[in-house]
Backbone as CSV, one residue per row, in Angstrom:
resi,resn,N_x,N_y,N_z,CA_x,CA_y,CA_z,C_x,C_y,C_z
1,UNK,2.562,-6.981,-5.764,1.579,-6.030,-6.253,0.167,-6.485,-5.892
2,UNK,-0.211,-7.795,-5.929,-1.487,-8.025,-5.443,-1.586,-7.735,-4.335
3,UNK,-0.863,-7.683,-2.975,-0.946,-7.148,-1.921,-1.465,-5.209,-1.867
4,UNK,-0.700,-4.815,-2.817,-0.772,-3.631,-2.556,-2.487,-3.395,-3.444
5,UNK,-2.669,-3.888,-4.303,-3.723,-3.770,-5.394,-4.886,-4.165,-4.155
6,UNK,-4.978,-5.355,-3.550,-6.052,-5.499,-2.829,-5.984,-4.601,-1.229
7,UNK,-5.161,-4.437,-0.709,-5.245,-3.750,0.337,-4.650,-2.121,0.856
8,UNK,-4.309,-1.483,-0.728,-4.079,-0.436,-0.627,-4.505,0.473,-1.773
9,UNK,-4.864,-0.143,-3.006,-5.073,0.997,-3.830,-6.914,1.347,-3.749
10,UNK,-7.543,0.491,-2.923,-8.859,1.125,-2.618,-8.974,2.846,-2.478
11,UNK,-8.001,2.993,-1.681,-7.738,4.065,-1.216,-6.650,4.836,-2.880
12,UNK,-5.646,4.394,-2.243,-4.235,5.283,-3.156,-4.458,4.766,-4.642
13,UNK,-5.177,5.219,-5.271,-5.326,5.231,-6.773,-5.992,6.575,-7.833
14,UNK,-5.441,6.299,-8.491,-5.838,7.217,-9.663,-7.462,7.919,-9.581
15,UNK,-8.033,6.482,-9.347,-9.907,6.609,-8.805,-9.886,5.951,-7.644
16,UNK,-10.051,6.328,-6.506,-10.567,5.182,-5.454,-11.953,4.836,-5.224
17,UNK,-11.693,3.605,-4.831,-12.827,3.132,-4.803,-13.547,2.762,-3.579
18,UNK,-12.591,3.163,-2.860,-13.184,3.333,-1.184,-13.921,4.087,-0.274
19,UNK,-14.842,4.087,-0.218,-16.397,4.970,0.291,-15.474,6.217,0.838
20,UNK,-15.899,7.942,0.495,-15.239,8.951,1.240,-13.933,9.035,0.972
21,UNK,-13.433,8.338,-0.127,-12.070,8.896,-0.810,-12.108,9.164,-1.838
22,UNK,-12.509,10.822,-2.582,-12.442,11.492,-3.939,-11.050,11.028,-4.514
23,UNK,-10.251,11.270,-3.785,-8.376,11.102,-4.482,-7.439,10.727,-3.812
24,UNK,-6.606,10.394,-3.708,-5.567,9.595,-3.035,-4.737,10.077,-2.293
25,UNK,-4.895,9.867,-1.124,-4.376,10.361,0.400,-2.788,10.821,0.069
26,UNK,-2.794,12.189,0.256,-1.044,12.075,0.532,-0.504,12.302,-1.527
27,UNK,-1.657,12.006,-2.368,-1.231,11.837,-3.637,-0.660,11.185,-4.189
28,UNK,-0.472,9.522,-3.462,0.351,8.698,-2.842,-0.614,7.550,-4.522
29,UNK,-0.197,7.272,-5.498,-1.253,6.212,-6.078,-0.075,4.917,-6.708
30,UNK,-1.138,4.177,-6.382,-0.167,2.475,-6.243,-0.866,2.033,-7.178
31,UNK,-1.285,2.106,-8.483,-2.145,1.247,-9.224,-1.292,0.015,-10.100
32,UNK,0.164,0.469,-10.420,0.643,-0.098,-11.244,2.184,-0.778,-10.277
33,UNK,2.859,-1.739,-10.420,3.867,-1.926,-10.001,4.946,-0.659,-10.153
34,UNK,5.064,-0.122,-11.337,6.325,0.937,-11.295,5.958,2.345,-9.802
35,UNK,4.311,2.764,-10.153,4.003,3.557,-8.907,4.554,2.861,-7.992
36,UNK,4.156,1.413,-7.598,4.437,1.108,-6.349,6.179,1.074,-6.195
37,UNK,6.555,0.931,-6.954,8.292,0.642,-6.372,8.830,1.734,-6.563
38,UNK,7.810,3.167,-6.651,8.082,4.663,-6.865,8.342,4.841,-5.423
39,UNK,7.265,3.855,-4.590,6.974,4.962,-3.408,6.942,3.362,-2.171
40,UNK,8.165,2.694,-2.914,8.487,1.636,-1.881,8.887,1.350,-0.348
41,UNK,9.791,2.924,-0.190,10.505,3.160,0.874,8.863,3.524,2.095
42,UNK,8.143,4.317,1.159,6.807,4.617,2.174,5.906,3.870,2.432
43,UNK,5.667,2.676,1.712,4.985,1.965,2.027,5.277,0.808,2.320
44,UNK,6.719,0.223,2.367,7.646,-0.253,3.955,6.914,0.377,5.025
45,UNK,7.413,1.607,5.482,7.685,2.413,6.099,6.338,2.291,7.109
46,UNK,5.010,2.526,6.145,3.592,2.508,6.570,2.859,1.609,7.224
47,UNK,2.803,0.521,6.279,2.520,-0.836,6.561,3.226,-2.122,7.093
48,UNK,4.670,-1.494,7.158,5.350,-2.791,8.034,5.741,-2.190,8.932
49,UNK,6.737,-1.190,9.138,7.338,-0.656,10.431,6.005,-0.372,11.367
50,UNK,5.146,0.934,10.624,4.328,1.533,11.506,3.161,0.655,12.080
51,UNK,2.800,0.016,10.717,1.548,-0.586,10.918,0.207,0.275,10.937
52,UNK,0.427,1.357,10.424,-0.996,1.979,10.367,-1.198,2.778,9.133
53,UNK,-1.056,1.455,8.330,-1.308,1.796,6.846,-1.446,0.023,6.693
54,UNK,-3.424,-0.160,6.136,-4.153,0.954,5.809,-4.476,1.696,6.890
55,UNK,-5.234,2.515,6.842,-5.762,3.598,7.819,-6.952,2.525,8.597
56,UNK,-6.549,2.398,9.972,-7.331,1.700,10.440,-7.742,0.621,10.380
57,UNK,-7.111,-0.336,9.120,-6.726,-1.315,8.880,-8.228,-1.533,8.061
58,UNK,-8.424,-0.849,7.327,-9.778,-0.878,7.101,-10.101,-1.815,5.583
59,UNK,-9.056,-2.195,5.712,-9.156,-3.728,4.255,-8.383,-4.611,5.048
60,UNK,-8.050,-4.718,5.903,-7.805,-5.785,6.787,-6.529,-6.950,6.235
61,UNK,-5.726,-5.735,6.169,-4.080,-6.169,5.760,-3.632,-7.161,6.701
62,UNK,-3.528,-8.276,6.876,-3.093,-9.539,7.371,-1.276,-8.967,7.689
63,UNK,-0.447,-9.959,8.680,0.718,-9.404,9.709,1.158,-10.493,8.467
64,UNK,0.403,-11.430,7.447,1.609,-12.335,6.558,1.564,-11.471,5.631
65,UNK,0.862,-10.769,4.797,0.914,-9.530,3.952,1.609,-8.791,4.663
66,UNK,1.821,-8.346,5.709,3.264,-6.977,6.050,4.510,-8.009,5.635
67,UNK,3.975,-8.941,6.499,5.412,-9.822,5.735,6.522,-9.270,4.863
68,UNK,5.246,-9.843,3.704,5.310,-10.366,1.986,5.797,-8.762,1.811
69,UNK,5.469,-7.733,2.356,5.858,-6.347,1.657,6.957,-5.865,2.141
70,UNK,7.435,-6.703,3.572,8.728,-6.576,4.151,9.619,-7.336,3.697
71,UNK,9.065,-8.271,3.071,10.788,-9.279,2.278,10.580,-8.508,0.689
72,UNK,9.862,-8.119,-0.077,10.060,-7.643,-0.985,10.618,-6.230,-1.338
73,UNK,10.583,-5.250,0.076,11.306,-4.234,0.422,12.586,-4.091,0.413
74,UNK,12.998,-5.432,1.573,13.919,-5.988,1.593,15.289,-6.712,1.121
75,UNK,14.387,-6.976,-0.378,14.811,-8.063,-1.678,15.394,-6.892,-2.859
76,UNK,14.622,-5.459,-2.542,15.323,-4.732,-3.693,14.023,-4.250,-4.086
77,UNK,12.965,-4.259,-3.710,11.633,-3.915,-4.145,11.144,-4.120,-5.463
78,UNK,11.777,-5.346,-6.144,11.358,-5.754,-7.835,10.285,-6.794,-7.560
């Protein structure tokens, strides 16, 4: 969750707090662990397969953070 808290809920949250985001892309909000293991399969999906999540990498998600979100995907997403 600290992964997702620092490099994704700028954006995907309830309030973002990321310059030019009123509300959360997609309606997509990660603030709490249960959101996040709501919407685990997509944000695998985003940030490890695709790699273009964040958008432009614009919090500067580190390839050991895709990691960390690919073995915990991996692990059962708890």
């Amino acid at each position: 969750q600290a992964v997702v808290t620092q490099r994704c809920a700028s954006c995907h949250s309830a309030n973002p707090t990321q310059p030019g985001f009123a509300s959360a892309p997609g309606g997509i909000i990660l603030d709490t662990p249960e959101q996040t293991k709501q919407q685990a399969q997509r944000v695998f999906q985003r940030a490890v397969q695709n790699k273009d999540m964040p958008l432009a990498n614009m919090t500067q998600m580190t390839d050991a953070e895709r990691a960390l979100i690919g073995t915990w995907f991996e692990s059962g997403a708890n």
